[in-house]
N, CA and C atoms as an extended XYZ file, in Angstrom:
570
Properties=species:S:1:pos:R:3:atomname:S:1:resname:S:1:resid:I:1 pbc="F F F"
N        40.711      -12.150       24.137 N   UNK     1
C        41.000      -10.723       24.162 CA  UNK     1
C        42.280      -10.476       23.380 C   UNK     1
N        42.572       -9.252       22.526 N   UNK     2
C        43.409       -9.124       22.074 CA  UNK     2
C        44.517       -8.427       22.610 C   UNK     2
N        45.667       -8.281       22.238 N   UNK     3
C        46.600       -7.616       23.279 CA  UNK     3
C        46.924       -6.134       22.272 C   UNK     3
N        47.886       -5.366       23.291 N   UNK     4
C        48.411       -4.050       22.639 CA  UNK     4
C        49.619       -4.525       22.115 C   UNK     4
N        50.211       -4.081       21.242 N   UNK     5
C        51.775       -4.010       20.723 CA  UNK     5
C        52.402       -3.292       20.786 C   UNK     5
N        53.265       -2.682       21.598 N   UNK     6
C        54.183       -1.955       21.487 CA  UNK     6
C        55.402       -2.070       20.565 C   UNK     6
N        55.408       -1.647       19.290 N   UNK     7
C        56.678       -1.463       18.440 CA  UNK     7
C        57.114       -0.687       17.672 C   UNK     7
N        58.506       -0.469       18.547 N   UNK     8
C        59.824       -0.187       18.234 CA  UNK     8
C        60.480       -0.441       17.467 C   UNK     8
N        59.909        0.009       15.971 N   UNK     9
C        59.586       -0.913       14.826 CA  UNK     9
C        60.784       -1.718       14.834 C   UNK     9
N        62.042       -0.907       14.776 N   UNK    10
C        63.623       -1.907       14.663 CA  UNK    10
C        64.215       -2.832       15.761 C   UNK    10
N        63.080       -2.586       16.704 N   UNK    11
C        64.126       -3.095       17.876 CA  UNK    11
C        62.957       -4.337       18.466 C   UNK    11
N        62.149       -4.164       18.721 N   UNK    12
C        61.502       -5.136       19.291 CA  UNK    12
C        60.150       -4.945       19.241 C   UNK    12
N        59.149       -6.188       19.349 N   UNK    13
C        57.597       -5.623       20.056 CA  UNK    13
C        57.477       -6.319       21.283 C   UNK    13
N        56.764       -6.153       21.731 N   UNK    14
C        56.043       -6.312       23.585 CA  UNK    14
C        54.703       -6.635       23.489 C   UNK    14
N        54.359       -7.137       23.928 N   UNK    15
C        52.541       -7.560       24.075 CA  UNK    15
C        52.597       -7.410       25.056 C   UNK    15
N        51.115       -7.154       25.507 N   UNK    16
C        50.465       -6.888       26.810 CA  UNK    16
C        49.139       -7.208       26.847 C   UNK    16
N        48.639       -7.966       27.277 N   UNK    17
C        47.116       -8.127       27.489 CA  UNK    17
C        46.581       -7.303       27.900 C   UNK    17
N        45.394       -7.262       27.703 N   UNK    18
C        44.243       -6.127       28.036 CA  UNK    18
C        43.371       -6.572       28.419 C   UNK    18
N        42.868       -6.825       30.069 N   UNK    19
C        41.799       -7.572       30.397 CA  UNK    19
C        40.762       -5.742       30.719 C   UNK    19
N        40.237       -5.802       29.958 N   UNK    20
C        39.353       -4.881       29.791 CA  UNK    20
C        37.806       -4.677       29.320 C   UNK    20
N        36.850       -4.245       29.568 N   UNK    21
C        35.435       -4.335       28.992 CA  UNK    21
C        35.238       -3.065       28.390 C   UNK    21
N        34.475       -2.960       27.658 N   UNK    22
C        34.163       -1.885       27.020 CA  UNK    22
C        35.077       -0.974       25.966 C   UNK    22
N        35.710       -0.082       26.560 N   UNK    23
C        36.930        0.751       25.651 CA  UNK    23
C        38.018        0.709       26.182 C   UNK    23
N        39.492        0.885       25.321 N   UNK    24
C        40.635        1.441       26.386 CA  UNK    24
C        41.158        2.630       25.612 C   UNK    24
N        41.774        3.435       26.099 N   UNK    25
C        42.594        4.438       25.517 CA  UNK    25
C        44.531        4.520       25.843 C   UNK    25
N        45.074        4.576       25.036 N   UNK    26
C        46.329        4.530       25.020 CA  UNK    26
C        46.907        5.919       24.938 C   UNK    26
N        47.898        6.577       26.057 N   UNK    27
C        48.145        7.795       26.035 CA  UNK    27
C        50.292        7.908       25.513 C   UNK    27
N        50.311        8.903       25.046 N   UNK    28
C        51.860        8.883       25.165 CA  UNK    28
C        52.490       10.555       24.783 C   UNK    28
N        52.096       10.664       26.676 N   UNK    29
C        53.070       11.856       26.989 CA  UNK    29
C        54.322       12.109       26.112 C   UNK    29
N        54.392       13.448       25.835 N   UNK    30
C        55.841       13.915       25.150 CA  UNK    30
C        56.423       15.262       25.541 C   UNK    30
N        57.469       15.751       26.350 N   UNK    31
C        57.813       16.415       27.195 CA  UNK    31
C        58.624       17.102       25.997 C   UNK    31
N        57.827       17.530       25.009 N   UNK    32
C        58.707       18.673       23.862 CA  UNK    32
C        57.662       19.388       23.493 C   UNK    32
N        57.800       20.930       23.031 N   UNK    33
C        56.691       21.735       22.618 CA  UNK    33
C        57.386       22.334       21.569 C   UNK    33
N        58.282       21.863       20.804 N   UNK    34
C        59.042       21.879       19.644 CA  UNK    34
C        58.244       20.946       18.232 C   UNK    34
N        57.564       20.079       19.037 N   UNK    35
C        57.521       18.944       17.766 CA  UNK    35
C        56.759       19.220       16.890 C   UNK    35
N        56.226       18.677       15.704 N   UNK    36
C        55.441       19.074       14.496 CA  UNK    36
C        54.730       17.092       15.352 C   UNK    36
N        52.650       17.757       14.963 N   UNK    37
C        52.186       16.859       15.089 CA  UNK    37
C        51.237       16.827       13.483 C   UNK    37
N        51.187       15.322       13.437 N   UNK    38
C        49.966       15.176       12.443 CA  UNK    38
C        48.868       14.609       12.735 C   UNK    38
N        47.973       14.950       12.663 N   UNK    39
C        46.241       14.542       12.689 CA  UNK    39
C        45.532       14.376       10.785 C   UNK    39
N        45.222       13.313       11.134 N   UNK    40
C        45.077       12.807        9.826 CA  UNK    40
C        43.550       13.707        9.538 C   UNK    40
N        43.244       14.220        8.280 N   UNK    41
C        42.590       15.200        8.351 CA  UNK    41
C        42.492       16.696        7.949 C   UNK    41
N        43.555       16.452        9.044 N   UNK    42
C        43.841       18.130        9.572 CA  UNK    42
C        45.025       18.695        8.908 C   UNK    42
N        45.511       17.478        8.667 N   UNK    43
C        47.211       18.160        8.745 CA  UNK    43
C        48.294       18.036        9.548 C   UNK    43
N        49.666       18.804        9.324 N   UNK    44
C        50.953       18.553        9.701 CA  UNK    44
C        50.905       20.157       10.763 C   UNK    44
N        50.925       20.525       11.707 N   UNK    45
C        51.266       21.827       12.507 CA  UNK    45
C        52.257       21.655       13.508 C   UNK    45
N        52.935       22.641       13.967 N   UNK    46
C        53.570       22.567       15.371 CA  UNK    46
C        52.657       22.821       16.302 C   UNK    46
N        52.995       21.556       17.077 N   UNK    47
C        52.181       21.318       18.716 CA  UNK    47
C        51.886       22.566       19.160 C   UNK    47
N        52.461       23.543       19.332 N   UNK    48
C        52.251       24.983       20.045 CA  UNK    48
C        51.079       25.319       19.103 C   UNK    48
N        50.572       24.844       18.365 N   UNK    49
C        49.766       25.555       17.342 CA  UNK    49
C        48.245       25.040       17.426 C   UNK    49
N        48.390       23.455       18.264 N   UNK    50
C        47.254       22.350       17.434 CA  UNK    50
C        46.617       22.708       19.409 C   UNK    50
N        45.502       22.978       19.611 N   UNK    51
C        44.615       22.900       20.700 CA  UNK    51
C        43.719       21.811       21.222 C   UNK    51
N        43.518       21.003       22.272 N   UNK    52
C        43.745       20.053       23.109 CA  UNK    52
C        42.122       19.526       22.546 C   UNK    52
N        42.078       18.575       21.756 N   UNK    53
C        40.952       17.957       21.366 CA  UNK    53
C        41.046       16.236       20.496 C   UNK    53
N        39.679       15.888       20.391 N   UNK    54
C        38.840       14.657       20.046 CA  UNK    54
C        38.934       14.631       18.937 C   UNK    54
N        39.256       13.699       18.121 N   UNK    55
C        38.543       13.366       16.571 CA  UNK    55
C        38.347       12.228       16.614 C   UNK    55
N        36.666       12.311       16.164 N   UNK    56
C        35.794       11.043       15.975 CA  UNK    56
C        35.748       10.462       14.709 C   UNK    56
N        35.939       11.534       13.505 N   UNK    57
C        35.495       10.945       12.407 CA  UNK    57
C        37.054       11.560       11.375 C   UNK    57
N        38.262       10.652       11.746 N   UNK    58
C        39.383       11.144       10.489 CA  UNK    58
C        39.457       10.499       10.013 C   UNK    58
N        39.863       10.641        8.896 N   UNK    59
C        39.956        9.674        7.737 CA  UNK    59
C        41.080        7.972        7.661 C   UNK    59
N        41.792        8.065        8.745 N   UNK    60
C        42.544        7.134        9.300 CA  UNK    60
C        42.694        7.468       10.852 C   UNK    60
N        42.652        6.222       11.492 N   UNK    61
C        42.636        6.104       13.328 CA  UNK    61
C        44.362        6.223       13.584 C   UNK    61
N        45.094        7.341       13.388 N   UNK    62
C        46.280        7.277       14.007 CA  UNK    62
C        46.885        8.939       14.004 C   UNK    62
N        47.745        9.339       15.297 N   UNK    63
C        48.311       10.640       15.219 CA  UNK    63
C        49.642       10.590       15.314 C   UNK    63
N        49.773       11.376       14.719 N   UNK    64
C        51.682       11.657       15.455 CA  UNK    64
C        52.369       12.475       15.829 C   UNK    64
N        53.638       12.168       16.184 N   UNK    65
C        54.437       13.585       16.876 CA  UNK    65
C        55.356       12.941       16.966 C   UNK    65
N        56.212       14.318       16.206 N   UNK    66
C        57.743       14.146       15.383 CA  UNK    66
C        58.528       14.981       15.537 C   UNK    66
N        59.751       14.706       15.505 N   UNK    67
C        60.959       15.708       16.577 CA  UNK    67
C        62.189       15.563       15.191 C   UNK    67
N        62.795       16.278       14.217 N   UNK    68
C        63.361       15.346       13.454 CA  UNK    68
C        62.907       14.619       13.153 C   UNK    68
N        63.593       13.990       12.645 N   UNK    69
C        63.360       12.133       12.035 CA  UNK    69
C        63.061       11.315       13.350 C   UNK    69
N        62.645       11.479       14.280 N   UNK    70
C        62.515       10.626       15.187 CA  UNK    70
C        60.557       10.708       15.141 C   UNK    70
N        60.083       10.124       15.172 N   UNK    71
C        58.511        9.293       14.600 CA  UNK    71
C        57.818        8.824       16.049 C   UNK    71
N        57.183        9.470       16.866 N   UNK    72
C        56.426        8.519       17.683 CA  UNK    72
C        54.572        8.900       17.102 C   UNK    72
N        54.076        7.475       17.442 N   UNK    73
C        52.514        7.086       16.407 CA  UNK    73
C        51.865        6.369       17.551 C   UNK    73
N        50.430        6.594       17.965 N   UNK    74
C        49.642        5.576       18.245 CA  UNK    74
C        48.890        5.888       16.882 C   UNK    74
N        48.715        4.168       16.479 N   UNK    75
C        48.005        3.629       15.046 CA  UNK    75
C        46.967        2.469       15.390 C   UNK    75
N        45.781        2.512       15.439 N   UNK    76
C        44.632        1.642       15.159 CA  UNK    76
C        45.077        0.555       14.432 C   UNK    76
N        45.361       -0.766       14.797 N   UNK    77
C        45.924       -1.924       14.119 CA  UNK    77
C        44.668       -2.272       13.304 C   UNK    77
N        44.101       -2.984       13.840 N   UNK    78
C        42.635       -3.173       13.290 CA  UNK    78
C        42.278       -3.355       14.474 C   UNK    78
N        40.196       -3.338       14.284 N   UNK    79
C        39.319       -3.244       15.275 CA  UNK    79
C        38.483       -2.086       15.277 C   UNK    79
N        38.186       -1.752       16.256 N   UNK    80
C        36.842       -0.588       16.438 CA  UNK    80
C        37.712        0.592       17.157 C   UNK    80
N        38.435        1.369       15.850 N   UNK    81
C        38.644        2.602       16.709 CA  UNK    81
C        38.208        3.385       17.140 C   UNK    81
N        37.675        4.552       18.193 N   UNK    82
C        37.097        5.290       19.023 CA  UNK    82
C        36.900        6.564       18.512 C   UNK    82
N        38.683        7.595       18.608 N   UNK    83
C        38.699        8.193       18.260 CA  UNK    83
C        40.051        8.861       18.841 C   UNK    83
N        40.943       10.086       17.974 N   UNK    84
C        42.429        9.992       18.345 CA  UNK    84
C        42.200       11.224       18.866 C   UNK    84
N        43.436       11.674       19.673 N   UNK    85
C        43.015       12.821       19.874 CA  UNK    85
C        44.471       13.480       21.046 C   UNK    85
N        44.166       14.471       21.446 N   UNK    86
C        45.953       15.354       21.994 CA  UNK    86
C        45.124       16.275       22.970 C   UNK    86
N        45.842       16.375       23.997 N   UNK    87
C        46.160       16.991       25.132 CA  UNK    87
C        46.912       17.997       25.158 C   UNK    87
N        47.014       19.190       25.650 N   UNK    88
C        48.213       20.340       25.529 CA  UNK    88
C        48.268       20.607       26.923 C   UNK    88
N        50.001       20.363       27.487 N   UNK    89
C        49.975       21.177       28.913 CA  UNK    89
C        51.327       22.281       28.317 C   UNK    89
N        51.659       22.744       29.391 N   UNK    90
C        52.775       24.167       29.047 CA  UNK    90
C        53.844       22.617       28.824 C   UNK    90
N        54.556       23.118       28.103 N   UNK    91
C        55.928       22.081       27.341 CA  UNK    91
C        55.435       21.108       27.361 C   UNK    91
N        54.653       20.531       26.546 N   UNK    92
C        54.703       19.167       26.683 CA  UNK    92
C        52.744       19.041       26.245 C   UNK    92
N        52.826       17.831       25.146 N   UNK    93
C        51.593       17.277       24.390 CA  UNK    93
C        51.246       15.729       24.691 C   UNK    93
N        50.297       15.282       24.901 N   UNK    94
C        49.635       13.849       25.021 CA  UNK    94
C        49.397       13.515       23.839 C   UNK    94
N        49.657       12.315       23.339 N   UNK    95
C        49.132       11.792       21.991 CA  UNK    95
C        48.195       10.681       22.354 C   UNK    95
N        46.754       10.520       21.907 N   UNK    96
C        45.699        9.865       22.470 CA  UNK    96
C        44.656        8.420       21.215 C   UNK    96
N        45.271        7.455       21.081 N   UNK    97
C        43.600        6.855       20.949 CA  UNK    97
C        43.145        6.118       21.553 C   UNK    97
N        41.954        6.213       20.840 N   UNK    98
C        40.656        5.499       21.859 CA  UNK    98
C        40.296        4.612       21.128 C   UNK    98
N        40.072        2.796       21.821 N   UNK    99
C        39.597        1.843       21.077 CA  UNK    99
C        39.012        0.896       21.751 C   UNK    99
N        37.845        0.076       21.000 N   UNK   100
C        37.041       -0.631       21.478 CA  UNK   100
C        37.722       -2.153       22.160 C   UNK   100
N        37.453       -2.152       23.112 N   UNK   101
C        37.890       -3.772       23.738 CA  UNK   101
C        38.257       -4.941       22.263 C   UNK   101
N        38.908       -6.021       22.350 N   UNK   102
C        38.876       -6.756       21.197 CA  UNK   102
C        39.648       -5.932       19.982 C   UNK   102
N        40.859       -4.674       20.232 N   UNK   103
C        41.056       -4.610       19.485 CA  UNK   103
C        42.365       -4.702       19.540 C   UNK   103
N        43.179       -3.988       18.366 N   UNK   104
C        44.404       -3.683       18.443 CA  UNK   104
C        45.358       -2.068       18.283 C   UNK   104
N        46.333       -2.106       18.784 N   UNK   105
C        47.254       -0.669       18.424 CA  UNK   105
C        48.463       -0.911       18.560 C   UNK   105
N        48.878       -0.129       17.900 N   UNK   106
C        50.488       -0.164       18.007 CA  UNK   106
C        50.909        1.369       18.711 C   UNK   106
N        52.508        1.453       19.634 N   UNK   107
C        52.806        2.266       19.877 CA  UNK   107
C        53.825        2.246       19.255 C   UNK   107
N        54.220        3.628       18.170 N   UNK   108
C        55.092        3.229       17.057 CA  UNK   108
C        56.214        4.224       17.459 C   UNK   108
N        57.784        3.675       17.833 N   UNK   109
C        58.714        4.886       18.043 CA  UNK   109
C        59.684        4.281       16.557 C   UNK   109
N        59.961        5.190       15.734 N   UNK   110
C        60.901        5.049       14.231 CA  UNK   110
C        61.158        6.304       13.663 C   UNK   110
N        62.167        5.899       13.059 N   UNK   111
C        62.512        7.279       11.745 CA  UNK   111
C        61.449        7.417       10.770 C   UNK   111
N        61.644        8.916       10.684 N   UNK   112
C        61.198        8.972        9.582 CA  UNK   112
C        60.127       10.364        9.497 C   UNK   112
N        58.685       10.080        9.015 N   UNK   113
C        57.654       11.056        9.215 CA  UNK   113
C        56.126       10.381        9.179 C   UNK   113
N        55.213       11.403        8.912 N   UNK   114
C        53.775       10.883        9.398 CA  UNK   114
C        53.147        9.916        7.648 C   UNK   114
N        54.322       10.329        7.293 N   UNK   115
C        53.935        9.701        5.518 CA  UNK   115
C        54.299        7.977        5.602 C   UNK   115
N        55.216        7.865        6.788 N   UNK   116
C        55.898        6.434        7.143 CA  UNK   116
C        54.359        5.514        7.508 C   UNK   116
N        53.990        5.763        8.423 N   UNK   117
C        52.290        5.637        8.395 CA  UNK   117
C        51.314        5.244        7.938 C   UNK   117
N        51.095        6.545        6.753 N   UNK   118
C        49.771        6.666        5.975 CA  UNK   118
C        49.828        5.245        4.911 C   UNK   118
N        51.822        5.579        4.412 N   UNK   119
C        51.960        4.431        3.865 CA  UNK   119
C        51.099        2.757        4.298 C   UNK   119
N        51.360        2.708        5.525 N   UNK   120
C        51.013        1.266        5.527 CA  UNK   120
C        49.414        1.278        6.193 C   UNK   120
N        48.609        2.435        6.212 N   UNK   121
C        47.605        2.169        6.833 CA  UNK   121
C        46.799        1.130        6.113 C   UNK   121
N        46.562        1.068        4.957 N   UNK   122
C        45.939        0.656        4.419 CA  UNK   122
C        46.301       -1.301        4.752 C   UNK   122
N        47.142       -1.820        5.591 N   UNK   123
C        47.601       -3.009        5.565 CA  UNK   123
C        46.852       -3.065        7.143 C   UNK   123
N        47.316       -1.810        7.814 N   UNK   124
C        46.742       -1.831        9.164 CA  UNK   124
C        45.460       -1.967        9.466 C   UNK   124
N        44.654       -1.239        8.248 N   UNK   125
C        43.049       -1.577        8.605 CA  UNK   125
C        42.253       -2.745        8.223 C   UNK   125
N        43.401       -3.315        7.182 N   UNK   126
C        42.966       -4.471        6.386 CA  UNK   126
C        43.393       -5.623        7.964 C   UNK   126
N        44.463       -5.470        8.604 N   UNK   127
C        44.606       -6.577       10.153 CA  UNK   127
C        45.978       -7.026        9.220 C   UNK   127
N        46.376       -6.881        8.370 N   UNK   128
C        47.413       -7.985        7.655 CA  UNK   128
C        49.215       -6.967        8.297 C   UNK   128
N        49.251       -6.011        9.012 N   UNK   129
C        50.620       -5.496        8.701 CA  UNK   129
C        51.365       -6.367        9.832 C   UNK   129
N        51.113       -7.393       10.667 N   UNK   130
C        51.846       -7.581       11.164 CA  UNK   130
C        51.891       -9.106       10.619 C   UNK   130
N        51.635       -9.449        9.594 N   UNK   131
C        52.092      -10.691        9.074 CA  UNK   131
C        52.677      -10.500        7.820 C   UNK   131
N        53.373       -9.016        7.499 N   UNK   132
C        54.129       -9.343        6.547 CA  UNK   132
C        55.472       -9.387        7.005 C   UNK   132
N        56.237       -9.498        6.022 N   UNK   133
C        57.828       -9.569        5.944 CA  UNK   133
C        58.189       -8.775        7.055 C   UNK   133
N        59.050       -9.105        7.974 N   UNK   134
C        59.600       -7.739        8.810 CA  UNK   134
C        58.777       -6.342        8.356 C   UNK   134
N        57.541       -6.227        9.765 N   UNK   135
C        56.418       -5.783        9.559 CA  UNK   135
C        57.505       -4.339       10.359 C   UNK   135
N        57.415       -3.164        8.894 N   UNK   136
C        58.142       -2.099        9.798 CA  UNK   136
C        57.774       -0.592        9.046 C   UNK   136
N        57.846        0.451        9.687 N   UNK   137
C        57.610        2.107        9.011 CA  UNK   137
C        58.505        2.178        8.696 C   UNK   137
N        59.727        2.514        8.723 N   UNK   138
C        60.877        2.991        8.497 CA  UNK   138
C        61.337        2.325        7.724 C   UNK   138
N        61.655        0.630        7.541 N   UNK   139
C        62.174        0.524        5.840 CA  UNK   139
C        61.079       -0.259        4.953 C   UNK   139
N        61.367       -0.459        4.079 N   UNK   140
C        60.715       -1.301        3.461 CA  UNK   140
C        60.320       -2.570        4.037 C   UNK   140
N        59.146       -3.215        3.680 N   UNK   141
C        58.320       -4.642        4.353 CA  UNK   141
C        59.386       -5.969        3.436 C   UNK   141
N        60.029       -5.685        2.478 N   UNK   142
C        60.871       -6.935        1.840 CA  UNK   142
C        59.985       -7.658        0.869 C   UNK   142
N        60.465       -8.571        0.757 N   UNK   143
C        60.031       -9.627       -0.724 CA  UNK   143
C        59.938      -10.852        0.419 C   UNK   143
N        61.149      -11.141        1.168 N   UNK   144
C        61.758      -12.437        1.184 CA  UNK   144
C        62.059      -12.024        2.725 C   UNK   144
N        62.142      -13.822        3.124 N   UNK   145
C        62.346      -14.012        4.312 CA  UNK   145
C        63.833      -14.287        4.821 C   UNK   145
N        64.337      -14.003        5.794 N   UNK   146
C        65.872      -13.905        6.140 CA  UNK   146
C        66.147      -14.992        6.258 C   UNK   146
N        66.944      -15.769        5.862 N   UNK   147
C        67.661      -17.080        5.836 CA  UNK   147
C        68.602      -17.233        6.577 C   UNK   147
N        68.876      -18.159        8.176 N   UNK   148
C        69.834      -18.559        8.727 CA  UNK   148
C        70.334      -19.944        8.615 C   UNK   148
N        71.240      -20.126        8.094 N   UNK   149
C        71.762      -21.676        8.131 CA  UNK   149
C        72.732      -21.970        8.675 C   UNK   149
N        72.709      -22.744        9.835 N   UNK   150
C        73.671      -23.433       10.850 CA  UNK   150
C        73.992      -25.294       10.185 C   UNK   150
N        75.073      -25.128       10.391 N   UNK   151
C        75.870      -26.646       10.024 CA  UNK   151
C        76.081      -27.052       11.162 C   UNK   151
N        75.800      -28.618       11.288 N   UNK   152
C        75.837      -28.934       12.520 CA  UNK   152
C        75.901      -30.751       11.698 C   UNK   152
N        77.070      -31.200       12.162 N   UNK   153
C        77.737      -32.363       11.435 CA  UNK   153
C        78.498      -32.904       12.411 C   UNK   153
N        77.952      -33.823       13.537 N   UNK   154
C        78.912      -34.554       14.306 CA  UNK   154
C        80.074      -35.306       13.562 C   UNK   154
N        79.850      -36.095       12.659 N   UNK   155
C        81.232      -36.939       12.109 CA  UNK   155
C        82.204      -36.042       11.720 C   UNK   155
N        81.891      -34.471       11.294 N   UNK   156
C        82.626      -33.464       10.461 CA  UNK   156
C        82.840      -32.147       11.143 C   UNK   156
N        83.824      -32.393       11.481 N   UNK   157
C        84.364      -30.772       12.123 CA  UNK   157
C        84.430      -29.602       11.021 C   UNK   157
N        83.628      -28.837       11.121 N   UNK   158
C        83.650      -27.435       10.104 CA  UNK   158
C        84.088      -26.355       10.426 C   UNK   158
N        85.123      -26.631       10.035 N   UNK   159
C        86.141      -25.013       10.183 CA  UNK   159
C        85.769      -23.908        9.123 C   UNK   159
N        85.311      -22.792       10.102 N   UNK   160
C        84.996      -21.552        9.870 CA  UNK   160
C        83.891      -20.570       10.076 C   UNK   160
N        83.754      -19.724       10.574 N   UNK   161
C        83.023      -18.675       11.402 CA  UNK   161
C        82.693      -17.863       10.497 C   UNK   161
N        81.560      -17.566        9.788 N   UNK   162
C        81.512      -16.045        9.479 CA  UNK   162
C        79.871      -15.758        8.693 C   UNK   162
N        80.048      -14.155        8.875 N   UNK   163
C        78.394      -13.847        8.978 CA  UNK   163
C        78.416      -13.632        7.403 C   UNK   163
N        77.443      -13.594        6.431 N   UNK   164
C        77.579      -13.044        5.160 CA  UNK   164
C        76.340      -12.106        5.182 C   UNK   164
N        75.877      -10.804        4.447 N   UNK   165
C        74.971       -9.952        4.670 CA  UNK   165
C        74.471      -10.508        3.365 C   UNK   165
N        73.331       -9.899        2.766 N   UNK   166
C        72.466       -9.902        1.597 CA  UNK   166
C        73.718       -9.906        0.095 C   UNK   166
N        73.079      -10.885       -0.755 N   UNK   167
C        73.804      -10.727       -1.722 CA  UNK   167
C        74.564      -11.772       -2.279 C   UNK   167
N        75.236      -11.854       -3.412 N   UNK   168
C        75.472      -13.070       -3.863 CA  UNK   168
C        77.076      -13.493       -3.238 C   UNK   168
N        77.735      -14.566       -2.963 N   UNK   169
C        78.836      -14.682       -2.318 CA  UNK   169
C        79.676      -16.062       -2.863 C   UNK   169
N        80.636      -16.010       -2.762 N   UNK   170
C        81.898      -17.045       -3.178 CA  UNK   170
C        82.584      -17.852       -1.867 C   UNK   170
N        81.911      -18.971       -2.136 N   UNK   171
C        82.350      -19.738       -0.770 CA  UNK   171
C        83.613      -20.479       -1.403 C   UNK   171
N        84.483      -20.797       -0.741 N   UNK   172
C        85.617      -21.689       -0.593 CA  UNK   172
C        85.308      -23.258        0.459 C   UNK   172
N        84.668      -24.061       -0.070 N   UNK   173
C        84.957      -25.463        0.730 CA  UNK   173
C        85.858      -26.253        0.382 C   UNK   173
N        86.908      -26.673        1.464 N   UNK   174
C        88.011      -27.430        1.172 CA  UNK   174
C        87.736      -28.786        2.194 C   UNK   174
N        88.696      -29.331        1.757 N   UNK   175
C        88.257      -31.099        2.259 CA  UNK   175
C        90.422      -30.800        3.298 C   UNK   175
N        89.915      -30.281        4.392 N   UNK   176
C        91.344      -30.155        5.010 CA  UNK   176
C        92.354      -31.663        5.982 C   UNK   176
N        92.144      -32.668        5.677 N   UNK   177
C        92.137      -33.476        5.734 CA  UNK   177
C        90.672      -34.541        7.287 C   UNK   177
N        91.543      -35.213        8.217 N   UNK   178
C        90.638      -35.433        9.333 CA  UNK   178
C        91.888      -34.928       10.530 C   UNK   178
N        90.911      -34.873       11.619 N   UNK   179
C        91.954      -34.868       12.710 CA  UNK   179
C        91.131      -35.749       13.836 C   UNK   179
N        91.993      -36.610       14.559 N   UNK   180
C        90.895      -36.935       15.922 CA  UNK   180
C        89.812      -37.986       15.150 C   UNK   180
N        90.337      -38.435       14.058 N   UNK   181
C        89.209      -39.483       13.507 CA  UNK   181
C        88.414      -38.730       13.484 C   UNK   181
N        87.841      -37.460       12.992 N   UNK   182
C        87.091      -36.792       12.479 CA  UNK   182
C        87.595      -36.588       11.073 C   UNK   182
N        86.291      -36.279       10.221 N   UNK   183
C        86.885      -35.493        8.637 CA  UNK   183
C        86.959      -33.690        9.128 C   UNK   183
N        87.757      -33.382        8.801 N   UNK   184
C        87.559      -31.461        8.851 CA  UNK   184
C        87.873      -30.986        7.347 C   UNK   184
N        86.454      -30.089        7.223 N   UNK   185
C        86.212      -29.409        6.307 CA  UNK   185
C        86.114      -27.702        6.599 C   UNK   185
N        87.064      -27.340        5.362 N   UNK   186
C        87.116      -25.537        5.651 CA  UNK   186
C        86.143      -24.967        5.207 C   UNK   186
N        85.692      -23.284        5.351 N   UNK   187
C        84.713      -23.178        4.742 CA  UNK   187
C        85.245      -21.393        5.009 C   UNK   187
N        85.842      -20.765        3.667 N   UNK   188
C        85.954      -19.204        3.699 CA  UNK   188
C        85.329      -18.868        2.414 C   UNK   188
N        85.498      -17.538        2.346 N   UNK   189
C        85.595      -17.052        1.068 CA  UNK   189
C        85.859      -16.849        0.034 C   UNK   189
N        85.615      -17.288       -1.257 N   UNK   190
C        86.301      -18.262       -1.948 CA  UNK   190
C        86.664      -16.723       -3.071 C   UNK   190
């Protein structure tokens, strides 16, 4: 069985199993009647505008509802989507899809808009968006993979601490003599 994903594109994902037969549907209450929703299809409207229904046949399995730059999405990962669809109570909209057992979704909270999305649907229906590069809406998917390198040299004490961000950099290694019958080696910015 496959699980749900919840992600927060910058911050984390969550799995959850789904011991389920047949269909499940994923709901996500939103206690604003301010927001602009999109239904793929249909269009971009304010929630006060869009009336409490089903879509079986849109042209992509995902809706949204957007406050500002703030982005919440249920998106059809891959699998057998159902069909998406919204709820209207007084203040406050349901964002809805529906999908076949064996599949996948994401619950997407990020910056941005419903174009953050459309962008990557095409990776989402293909099953591939969560095996690329820092799989995310809001920035770019990358080229390249993040590189951490830890030194770890019992005979050699390595003096110096520090983080470097993206980009090319000037190291300083010095040979600072030994101490303690150890060798100690520095290591700044050169």
């Amino acid at each position: 069985m496959k699980a749900l994903h919840l992600m927060p594109m910058m911050l984390f994902s969550l799995a959850i199993p789904l011991a389920l037969a047949g269909a499940f549907e994923v709901q996500l209450k939103i206690n604003d009647g301010n927001s602009s929703l999109y239904i793929p299809g249909i269009g971009e409207k304010p929630a006060y505008e869009v009336s409490s229904n089903n879509y079986l046949t849109p042209p992509h399995f995902y809706i949204s509802s957007q406050d500002g730059s703030l982005l919440k999405s249920l998106v059809s990962l891959y699998g057998s989507p159902v069909s998406i669809g919204i709820d209207k109570a007084a203040g406050s909209h349901t964002i809805k899809l529906k999908q076949r057992a064996n599949s996948s979704a994401l619950l997407v909270f990020s910056r941005g808009d419903w174009r953050s999305i459309e962008n990557r649907m095409r990776d989402m229906e293909r099953g591939v968006f969560l095996a690329n590069i820092e799989p995310s809406f809001a920035f770019g998917l990358g080229a390249g993979y993040a590189l951490k390198m830890i030194l770890h040299y019992p005979a050699i004490d390595i003096a110096g601490d520090m983080v470097l961000q993206k980009g090319i950099h000037r190291l300083k290694i010095e040979n600072l003599g030994t101490e303690n019958g150890r060798l100690k080696v520095g290591i700044s910015r050169g």
